[in-house]
Steps between C-alpha positions, in 0.01 A plus 500: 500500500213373721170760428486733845207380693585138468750483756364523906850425672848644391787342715793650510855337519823697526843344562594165233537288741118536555395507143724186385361279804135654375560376171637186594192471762221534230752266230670738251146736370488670222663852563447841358703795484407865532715823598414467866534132546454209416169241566290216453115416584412213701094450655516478896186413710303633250654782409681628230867546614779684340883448633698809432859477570591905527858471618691567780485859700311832512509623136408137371225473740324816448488493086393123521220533738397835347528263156259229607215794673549687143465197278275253758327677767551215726241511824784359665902510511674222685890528577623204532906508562766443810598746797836499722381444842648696790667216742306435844204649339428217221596198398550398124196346331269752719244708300488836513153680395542851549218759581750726442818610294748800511777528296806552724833595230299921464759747648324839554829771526308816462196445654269313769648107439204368666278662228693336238485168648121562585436561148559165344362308832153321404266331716350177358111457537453147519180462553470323200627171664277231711629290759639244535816563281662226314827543719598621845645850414649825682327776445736852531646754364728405209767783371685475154821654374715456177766308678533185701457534872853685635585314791594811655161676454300215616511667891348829370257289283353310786477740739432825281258305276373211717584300235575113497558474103534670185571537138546658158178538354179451689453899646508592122225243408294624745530836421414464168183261575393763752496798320349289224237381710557157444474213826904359580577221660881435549655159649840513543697199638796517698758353303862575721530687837712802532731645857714800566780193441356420135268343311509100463441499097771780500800400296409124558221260471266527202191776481379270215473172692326680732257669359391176312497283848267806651301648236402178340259469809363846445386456098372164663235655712415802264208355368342479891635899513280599229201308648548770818461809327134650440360284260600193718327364776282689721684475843586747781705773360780565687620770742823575299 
């Protein structure tokens, strides 16, 4: 296992799809296994880089990034990984870069929901980052659940939330690098579009052909994302 100390950036992958068109992406590396996940190294603009691939959902999420702070102490945690996009709101292949996640699928029965709900919300300081970014993205609110979006929640989800995407695991990562004190940054690329008719990838299509024709780009530019955070150049930090 790499010495803590050694590694700077920890990005974190979650569904297969994502990890297998990682691998592919940097040619088959050389992969180790540990209980949380598993990982390989790679050197990025500089930096020492470690690829995690923690799974899919909220459990996975939260042991693997509480893992690589434990056994690392990254400065920074990167989520890299896909998002269904509400329809009218995005379009698939838009970036999402949250400044902030809640985790929607908490139900609250014998007390104040909102509290419940408020508890796992995290704001993202991103402060960190210099302009310009490598990619035109939208920065909002992003909301997670353990489920695929239900086409007959995505109303509520819209309006209640003011939310134009979400999915499975990126309120947990942020959590856990909050209360860890440890900078996030999560890119999230639509990969399908969801309605109160359905979802397009639903029972048709494939996720996996997807997610390699739009996260291919996003491991592409990576290297210019960790040339924005602190240590890159010294532009106008912006008002995020």
């Amino acid at each position: 296992m790499t010495a803590t100390g050694e590694i700077q950036i920890a990005v974190m992958i979650s569904a297969h799809a994502e990890w297998d068109c990682a691998i592919s992406y940097y040619k088959n590396p050389t992969v180790v296994s540990t209980p949380a996940g598993a990982y390989f190294n790679r050197e990025l603009a500089n930096r020492r880089v470690l690829f995690f691939h923690a799974g899919w959902g909220k459990v996975a999420s939260a042991a693997a990034a509480q893992y690589i702070i434990d056994h690392w102490s990254p400065a920074l945690i990167i989520n890299l990984g896909t998002c269904g996009g509400f329809a009218g709101e995005v379009e698939v292949g838009d970036i999402i870069l949250p400044n902030e996640t809640l985790i929607y699928d908490i139900y609250e029965r014998m007390g104040d929901p909102k509290s419940a709900l408020d508890h796992y919300r995290t704001r993202l300081d991103l402060s960190f980052l210099c302009l310009p970014f490598p990619r035109d993205v939208r920065i909002t609110r992003l909301i997670s659940a353990d489920q695929d979006i239900d086409p007959d929640l995505v109303i509520k989800l819209k309006e209640e939330y003011e939310a134009v995407a979400a999915d499975w695991e990126s309120g947990t990562i942020a959590w856990v690098a909050q209360h860890n004190r440890t900078d996030c940054l999560i890119l999230r690329v639509v990969s399908d579009l969801v309605d109160g008719m359905g979802g397009e990838l639903y029972n048709q299509g494939s996720f996996t052909d997807r997610t390699r024709e739009v996260f291919t780009p996003l491991l592409m530019t990576l290297p210019n994302w960790i040339r924005c955070a602190r240590w890159g150049r010294e532009n106008e930090t912006p008002d995020l």
